[in-house]
C-alpha positions as CSV (number, residue, x, y, z in Angstrom):
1,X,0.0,0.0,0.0
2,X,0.9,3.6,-0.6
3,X,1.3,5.1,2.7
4,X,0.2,8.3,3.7
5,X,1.7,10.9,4.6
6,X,2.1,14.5,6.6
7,X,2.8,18.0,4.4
8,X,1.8,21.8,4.6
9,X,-1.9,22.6,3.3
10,X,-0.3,25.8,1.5
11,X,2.5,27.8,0.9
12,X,3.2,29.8,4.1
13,X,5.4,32.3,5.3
14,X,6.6,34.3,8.9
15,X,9.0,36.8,9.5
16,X,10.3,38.2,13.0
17,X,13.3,40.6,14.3
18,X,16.2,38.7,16.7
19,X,18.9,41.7,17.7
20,X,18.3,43.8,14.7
21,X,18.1,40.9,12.6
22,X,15.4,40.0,10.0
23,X,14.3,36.3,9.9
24,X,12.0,35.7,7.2
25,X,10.3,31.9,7.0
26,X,9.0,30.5,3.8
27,X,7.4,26.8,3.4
28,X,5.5,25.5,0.6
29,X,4.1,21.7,-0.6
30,X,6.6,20.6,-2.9
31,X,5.5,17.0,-5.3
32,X,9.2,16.3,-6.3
33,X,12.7,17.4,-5.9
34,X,12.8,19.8,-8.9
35,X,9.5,21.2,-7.4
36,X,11.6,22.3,-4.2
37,X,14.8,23.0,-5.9
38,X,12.9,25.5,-8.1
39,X,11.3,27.2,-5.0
40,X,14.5,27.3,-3.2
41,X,15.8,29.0,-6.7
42,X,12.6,31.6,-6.8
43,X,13.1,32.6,-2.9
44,X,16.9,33.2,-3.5
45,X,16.1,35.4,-6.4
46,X,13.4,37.6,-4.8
47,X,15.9,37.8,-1.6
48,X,19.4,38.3,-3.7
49,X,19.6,41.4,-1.4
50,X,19.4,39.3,1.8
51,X,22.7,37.9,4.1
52,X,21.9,34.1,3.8
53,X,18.6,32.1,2.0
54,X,18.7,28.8,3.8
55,X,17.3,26.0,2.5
56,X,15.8,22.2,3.3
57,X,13.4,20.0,2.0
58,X,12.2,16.7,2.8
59,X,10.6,15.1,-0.4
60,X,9.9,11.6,-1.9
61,X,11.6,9.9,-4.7
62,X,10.8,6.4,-6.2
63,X,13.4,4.1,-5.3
64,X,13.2,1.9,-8.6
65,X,12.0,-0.7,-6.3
66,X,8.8,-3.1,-6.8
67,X,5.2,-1.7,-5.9
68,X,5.1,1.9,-4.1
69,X,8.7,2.0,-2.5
70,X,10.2,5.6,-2.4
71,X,12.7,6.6,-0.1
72,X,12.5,10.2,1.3
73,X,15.3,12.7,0.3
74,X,16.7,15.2,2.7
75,X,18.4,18.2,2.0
76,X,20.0,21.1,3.8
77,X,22.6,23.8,3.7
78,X,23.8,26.2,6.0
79,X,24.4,29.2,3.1
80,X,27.3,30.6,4.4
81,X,26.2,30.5,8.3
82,X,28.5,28.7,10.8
83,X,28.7,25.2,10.2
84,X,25.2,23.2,12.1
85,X,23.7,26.3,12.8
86,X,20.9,27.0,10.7
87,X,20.3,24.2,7.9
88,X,20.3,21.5,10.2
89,X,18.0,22.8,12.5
90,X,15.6,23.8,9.9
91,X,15.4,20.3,8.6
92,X,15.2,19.2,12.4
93,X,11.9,20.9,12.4
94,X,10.7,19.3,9.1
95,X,11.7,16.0,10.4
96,X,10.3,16.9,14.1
97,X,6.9,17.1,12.7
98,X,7.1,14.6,10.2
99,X,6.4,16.6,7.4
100,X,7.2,15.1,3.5
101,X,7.2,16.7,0.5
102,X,8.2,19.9,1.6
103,X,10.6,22.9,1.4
104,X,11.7,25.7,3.5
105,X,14.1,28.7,3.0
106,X,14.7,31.3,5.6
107,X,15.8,34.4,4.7
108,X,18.3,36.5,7.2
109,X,18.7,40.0,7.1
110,X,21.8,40.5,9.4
111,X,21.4,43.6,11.8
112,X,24.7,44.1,12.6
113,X,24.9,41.7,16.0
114,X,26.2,38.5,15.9
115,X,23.9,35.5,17.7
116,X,25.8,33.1,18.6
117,X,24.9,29.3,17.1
118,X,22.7,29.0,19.5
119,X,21.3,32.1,19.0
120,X,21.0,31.1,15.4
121,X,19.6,27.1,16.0
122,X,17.0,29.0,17.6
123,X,15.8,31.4,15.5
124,X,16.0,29.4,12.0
125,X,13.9,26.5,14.0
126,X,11.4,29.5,14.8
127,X,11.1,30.7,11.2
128,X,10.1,26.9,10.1
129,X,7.9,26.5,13.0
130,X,5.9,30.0,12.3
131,X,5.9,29.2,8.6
132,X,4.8,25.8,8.5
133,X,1.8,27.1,11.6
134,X,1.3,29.8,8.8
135,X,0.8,26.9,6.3
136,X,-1.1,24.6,8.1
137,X,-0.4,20.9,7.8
138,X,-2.6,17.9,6.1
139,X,-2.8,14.5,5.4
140,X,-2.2,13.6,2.1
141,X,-2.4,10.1,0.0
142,X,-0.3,9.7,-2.9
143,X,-2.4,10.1,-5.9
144,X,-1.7,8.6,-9.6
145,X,-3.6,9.2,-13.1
146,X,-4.5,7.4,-16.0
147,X,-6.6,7.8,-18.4
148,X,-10.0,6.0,-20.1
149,X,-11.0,6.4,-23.8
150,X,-14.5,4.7,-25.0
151,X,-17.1,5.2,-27.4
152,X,-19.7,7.4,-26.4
153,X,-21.9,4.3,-25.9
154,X,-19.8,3.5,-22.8
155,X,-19.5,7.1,-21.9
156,X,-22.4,7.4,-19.4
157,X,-21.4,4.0,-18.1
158,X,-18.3,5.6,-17.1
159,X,-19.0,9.3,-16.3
160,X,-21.2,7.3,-13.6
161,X,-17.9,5.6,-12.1
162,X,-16.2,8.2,-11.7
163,X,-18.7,10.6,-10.4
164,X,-19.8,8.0,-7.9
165,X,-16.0,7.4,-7.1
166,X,-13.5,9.4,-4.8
167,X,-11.5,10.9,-7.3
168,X,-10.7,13.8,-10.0
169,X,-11.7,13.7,-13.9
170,X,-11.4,16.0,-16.8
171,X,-13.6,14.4,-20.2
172,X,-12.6,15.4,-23.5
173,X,-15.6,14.6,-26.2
174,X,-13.8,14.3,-29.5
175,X,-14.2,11.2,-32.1
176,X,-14.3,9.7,-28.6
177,X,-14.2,9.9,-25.2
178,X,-11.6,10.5,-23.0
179,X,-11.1,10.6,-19.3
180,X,-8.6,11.8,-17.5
181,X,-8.5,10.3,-13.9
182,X,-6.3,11.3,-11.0
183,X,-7.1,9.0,-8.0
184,X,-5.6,7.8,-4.4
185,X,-3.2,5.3,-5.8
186,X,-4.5,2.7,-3.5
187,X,-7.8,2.8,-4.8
188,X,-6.7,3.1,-8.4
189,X,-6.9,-0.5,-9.4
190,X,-10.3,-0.9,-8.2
191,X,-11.5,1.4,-9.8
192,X,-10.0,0.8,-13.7
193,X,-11.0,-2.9,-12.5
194,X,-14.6,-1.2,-12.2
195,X,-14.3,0.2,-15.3
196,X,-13.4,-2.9,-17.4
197,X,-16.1,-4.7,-15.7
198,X,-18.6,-2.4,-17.0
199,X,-17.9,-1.9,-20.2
200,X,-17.0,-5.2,-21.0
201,X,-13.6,-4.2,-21.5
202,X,-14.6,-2.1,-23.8
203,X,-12.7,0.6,-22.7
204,X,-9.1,1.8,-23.3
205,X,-7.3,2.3,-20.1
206,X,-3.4,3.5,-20.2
Protein backbone atom coordinates (compact mmCIF):
# COMPACT_ATOMS: atom_id res chain seq x y z
CA UNK A 1 0.00 0.00 0.00
CA UNK A 2 0.86 3.60 -0.62
CA UNK A 3 1.35 5.11 2.65
CA UNK A 4 0.24 8.34 3.73
CA UNK A 5 1.74 10.88 4.60
CA UNK A 6 2.13 14.50 6.58
CA UNK A 7 2.85 18.00 4.40
CA UNK A 8 1.83 21.80 4.59
CA UNK A 9 -1.86 22.63 3.30
CA UNK A 10 -0.28 25.81 1.54
CA UNK A 11 2.54 27.75 0.86
CA UNK A 12 3.18 29.76 4.15
CA UNK A 13 5.43 32.28 5.28
CA UNK A 14 6.56 34.25 8.94
CA UNK A 15 8.96 36.81 9.48
CA UNK A 16 10.33 38.23 13.02
CA UNK A 17 13.29 40.55 14.30
CA UNK A 18 16.16 38.74 16.72
CA UNK A 19 18.89 41.66 17.68
CA UNK A 20 18.26 43.78 14.68
CA UNK A 21 18.12 40.85 12.62
CA UNK A 22 15.38 39.97 10.04
CA UNK A 23 14.30 36.34 9.93
CA UNK A 24 12.05 35.75 7.24
CA UNK A 25 10.32 31.88 7.00
CA UNK A 26 9.00 30.46 3.75
CA UNK A 27 7.43 26.79 3.41
CA UNK A 28 5.51 25.54 0.60
CA UNK A 29 4.14 21.66 -0.59
CA UNK A 30 6.58 20.61 -2.94
CA UNK A 31 5.49 17.04 -5.29
CA UNK A 32 9.23 16.30 -6.27
CA UNK A 33 12.70 17.41 -5.91
CA UNK A 34 12.82 19.82 -8.87
CA UNK A 35 9.50 21.24 -7.41
CA UNK A 36 11.59 22.33 -4.22
CA UNK A 37 14.80 22.96 -5.89
CA UNK A 38 12.88 25.48 -8.08
CA UNK A 39 11.29 27.20 -5.01
CA UNK A 40 14.54 27.25 -3.23
CA UNK A 41 15.77 29.02 -6.75
CA UNK A 42 12.59 31.63 -6.75
CA UNK A 43 13.14 32.61 -2.91
CA UNK A 44 16.95 33.23 -3.50
CA UNK A 45 16.09 35.39 -6.37
CA UNK A 46 13.37 37.61 -4.80
CA UNK A 47 15.90 37.76 -1.59
CA UNK A 48 19.40 38.30 -3.68
CA UNK A 49 19.64 41.37 -1.37
CA UNK A 50 19.43 39.27 1.75
CA UNK A 51 22.71 37.88 4.10
CA UNK A 52 21.85 34.08 3.78
CA UNK A 53 18.58 32.10 2.03
CA UNK A 54 18.68 28.80 3.84
CA UNK A 55 17.33 25.97 2.47
CA UNK A 56 15.81 22.25 3.28
CA UNK A 57 13.35 20.01 2.04
CA UNK A 58 12.19 16.71 2.81
CA UNK A 59 10.64 15.06 -0.42
CA UNK A 60 9.89 11.59 -1.88
CA UNK A 61 11.62 9.92 -4.65
CA UNK A 62 10.84 6.38 -6.22
CA UNK A 63 13.39 4.05 -5.25
CA UNK A 64 13.16 1.93 -8.55
CA UNK A 65 11.99 -0.69 -6.31
CA UNK A 66 8.77 -3.09 -6.78
CA UNK A 67 5.23 -1.71 -5.88
CA UNK A 68 5.06 1.88 -4.06
CA UNK A 69 8.67 2.01 -2.54
CA UNK A 70 10.15 5.63 -2.44
CA UNK A 71 12.69 6.59 -0.14
CA UNK A 72 12.49 10.20 1.32
CA UNK A 73 15.30 12.65 0.34
CA UNK A 74 16.68 15.19 2.69
CA UNK A 75 18.45 18.24 2.01
CA UNK A 76 19.95 21.13 3.84
CA UNK A 77 22.63 23.78 3.74
CA UNK A 78 23.82 26.21 5.95
CA UNK A 79 24.40 29.21 3.13
CA UNK A 80 27.35 30.61 4.43
CA UNK A 81 26.18 30.48 8.26
CA UNK A 82 28.52 28.66 10.79
CA UNK A 83 28.73 25.16 10.18
CA UNK A 84 25.16 23.22 12.06
CA UNK A 85 23.72 26.35 12.78
CA UNK A 86 20.88 27.01 10.74
CA UNK A 87 20.31 24.19 7.90
CA UNK A 88 20.32 21.50 10.24
CA UNK A 89 17.98 22.76 12.50
CA UNK A 90 15.63 23.77 9.85
CA UNK A 91 15.45 20.31 8.60
CA UNK A 92 15.19 19.20 12.41
CA UNK A 93 11.88 20.87 12.43
CA UNK A 94 10.71 19.32 9.09
CA UNK A 95 11.69 16.01 10.36
CA UNK A 96 10.31 16.87 14.08
CA UNK A 97 6.89 17.14 12.69
CA UNK A 98 7.05 14.62 10.20
CA UNK A 99 6.41 16.60 7.37
CA UNK A 100 7.21 15.09 3.55
CA UNK A 101 7.21 16.65 0.47
CA UNK A 102 8.19 19.90 1.56
CA UNK A 103 10.57 22.94 1.39
CA UNK A 104 11.73 25.74 3.48
CA UNK A 105 14.14 28.66 2.99
CA UNK A 106 14.71 31.29 5.61
CA UNK A 107 15.78 34.40 4.72
CA UNK A 108 18.34 36.50 7.16
CA UNK A 109 18.69 40.01 7.06
CA UNK A 110 21.83 40.55 9.36
CA UNK A 111 21.37 43.56 11.82
CA UNK A 112 24.70 44.12 12.63
CA UNK A 113 24.87 41.65 15.97
CA UNK A 114 26.21 38.49 15.91
CA UNK A 115 23.86 35.54 17.73
CA UNK A 116 25.85 33.15 18.55
CA UNK A 117 24.88 29.35 17.11
CA UNK A 118 22.71 29.03 19.53
CA UNK A 119 21.29 32.15 19.00
CA UNK A 120 21.03 31.12 15.37
CA UNK A 121 19.56 27.07 16.01
CA UNK A 122 17.02 29.02 17.63
CA UNK A 123 15.79 31.36 15.50
CA UNK A 124 16.02 29.41 12.04
CA UNK A 125 13.92 26.50 13.98
CA UNK A 126 11.41 29.54 14.76
CA UNK A 127 11.07 30.71 11.21
CA UNK A 128 10.09 26.95 10.06
CA UNK A 129 7.94 26.54 12.95
CA UNK A 130 5.88 29.97 12.34
CA UNK A 131 5.87 29.22 8.57
CA UNK A 132 4.84 25.76 8.54
CA UNK A 133 1.78 27.07 11.63
CA UNK A 134 1.29 29.84 8.75
CA UNK A 135 0.81 26.85 6.28
CA UNK A 136 -1.07 24.61 8.13
CA UNK A 137 -0.40 20.90 7.77
CA UNK A 138 -2.64 17.93 6.09
CA UNK A 139 -2.81 14.50 5.37
CA UNK A 140 -2.23 13.63 2.06
CA UNK A 141 -2.40 10.10 -0.01
CA UNK A 142 -0.25 9.75 -2.86
CA UNK A 143 -2.42 10.07 -5.85
CA UNK A 144 -1.70 8.59 -9.63
CA UNK A 145 -3.56 9.21 -13.06
CA UNK A 146 -4.45 7.43 -15.96
CA UNK A 147 -6.62 7.83 -18.44
CA UNK A 148 -10.01 6.00 -20.15
CA UNK A 149 -11.05 6.44 -23.78
CA UNK A 150 -14.47 4.69 -25.03
CA UNK A 151 -17.07 5.18 -27.44
CA UNK A 152 -19.65 7.36 -26.42
CA UNK A 153 -21.94 4.30 -25.92
CA UNK A 154 -19.81 3.50 -22.79
CA UNK A 155 -19.51 7.11 -21.94
CA UNK A 156 -22.39 7.45 -19.43
CA UNK A 157 -21.42 4.01 -18.11
CA UNK A 158 -18.30 5.62 -17.11
CA UNK A 159 -19.02 9.29 -16.31
CA UNK A 160 -21.18 7.30 -13.64
CA UNK A 161 -17.85 5.57 -12.09
CA UNK A 162 -16.23 8.23 -11.70
CA UNK A 163 -18.70 10.63 -10.36
CA UNK A 164 -19.75 7.99 -7.95
CA UNK A 165 -15.96 7.40 -7.09
CA UNK A 166 -13.46 9.41 -4.76
CA UNK A 167 -11.48 10.88 -7.25
CA UNK A 168 -10.65 13.80 -9.97
CA UNK A 169 -11.65 13.73 -13.88
CA UNK A 170 -11.36 15.99 -16.79
CA UNK A 171 -13.62 14.37 -20.22
CA UNK A 172 -12.56 15.36 -23.54
CA UNK A 173 -15.61 14.60 -26.25
CA UNK A 174 -13.84 14.35 -29.46
CA UNK A 175 -14.15 11.15 -32.14
CA UNK A 176 -14.28 9.67 -28.62
CA UNK A 177 -14.23 9.89 -25.23
CA UNK A 178 -11.61 10.46 -22.97
CA UNK A 179 -11.06 10.60 -19.32
CA UNK A 180 -8.58 11.78 -17.46
CA UNK A 181 -8.47 10.28 -13.94
CA UNK A 182 -6.33 11.26 -10.97
CA UNK A 183 -7.13 9.01 -8.03
CA UNK A 184 -5.65 7.85 -4.43
CA UNK A 185 -3.24 5.26 -5.81
CA UNK A 186 -4.55 2.68 -3.52
CA UNK A 187 -7.80 2.83 -4.80
CA UNK A 188 -6.72 3.08 -8.44
CA UNK A 189 -6.93 -0.54 -9.39
CA UNK A 190 -10.33 -0.91 -8.18
CA UNK A 191 -11.48 1.43 -9.81
CA UNK A 192 -9.96 0.76 -13.66
CA UNK A 193 -11.01 -2.90 -12.48
CA UNK A 194 -14.57 -1.21 -12.15
CA UNK A 195 -14.33 0.19 -15.25
CA UNK A 196 -13.36 -2.95 -17.41
CA UNK A 197 -16.09 -4.71 -15.71
CA UNK A 198 -18.63 -2.35 -16.96
CA UNK A 199 -17.92 -1.91 -20.17
CA UNK A 200 -17.03 -5.23 -21.01
CA UNK A 201 -13.65 -4.22 -21.51
CA UNK A 202 -14.58 -2.05 -23.83
CA UNK A 203 -12.69 0.58 -22.72
CA UNK A 204 -9.14 1.85 -23.28
CA UNK A 205 -7.33 2.25 -20.11
CA UNK A 206 -3.41 3.51 -20.18
Amino acid sequence: MADSYRTVATPGRASFEVRGSEFIGHVRPTATTDDAESFIDAVRDEYDDATHNVPAYRVRVESGGPGDDYMLREYQSDDGEPSGSSGKPALNVLQGEELENVAVVVTRYYGGTNLGVGGLVRAYSKAVKDAVADAGTVEERPQESFSVTVEYDDSGTVRGILESADCAFDADYGENVAFSVTVATDDAKALRDRIRNATSGRADIA
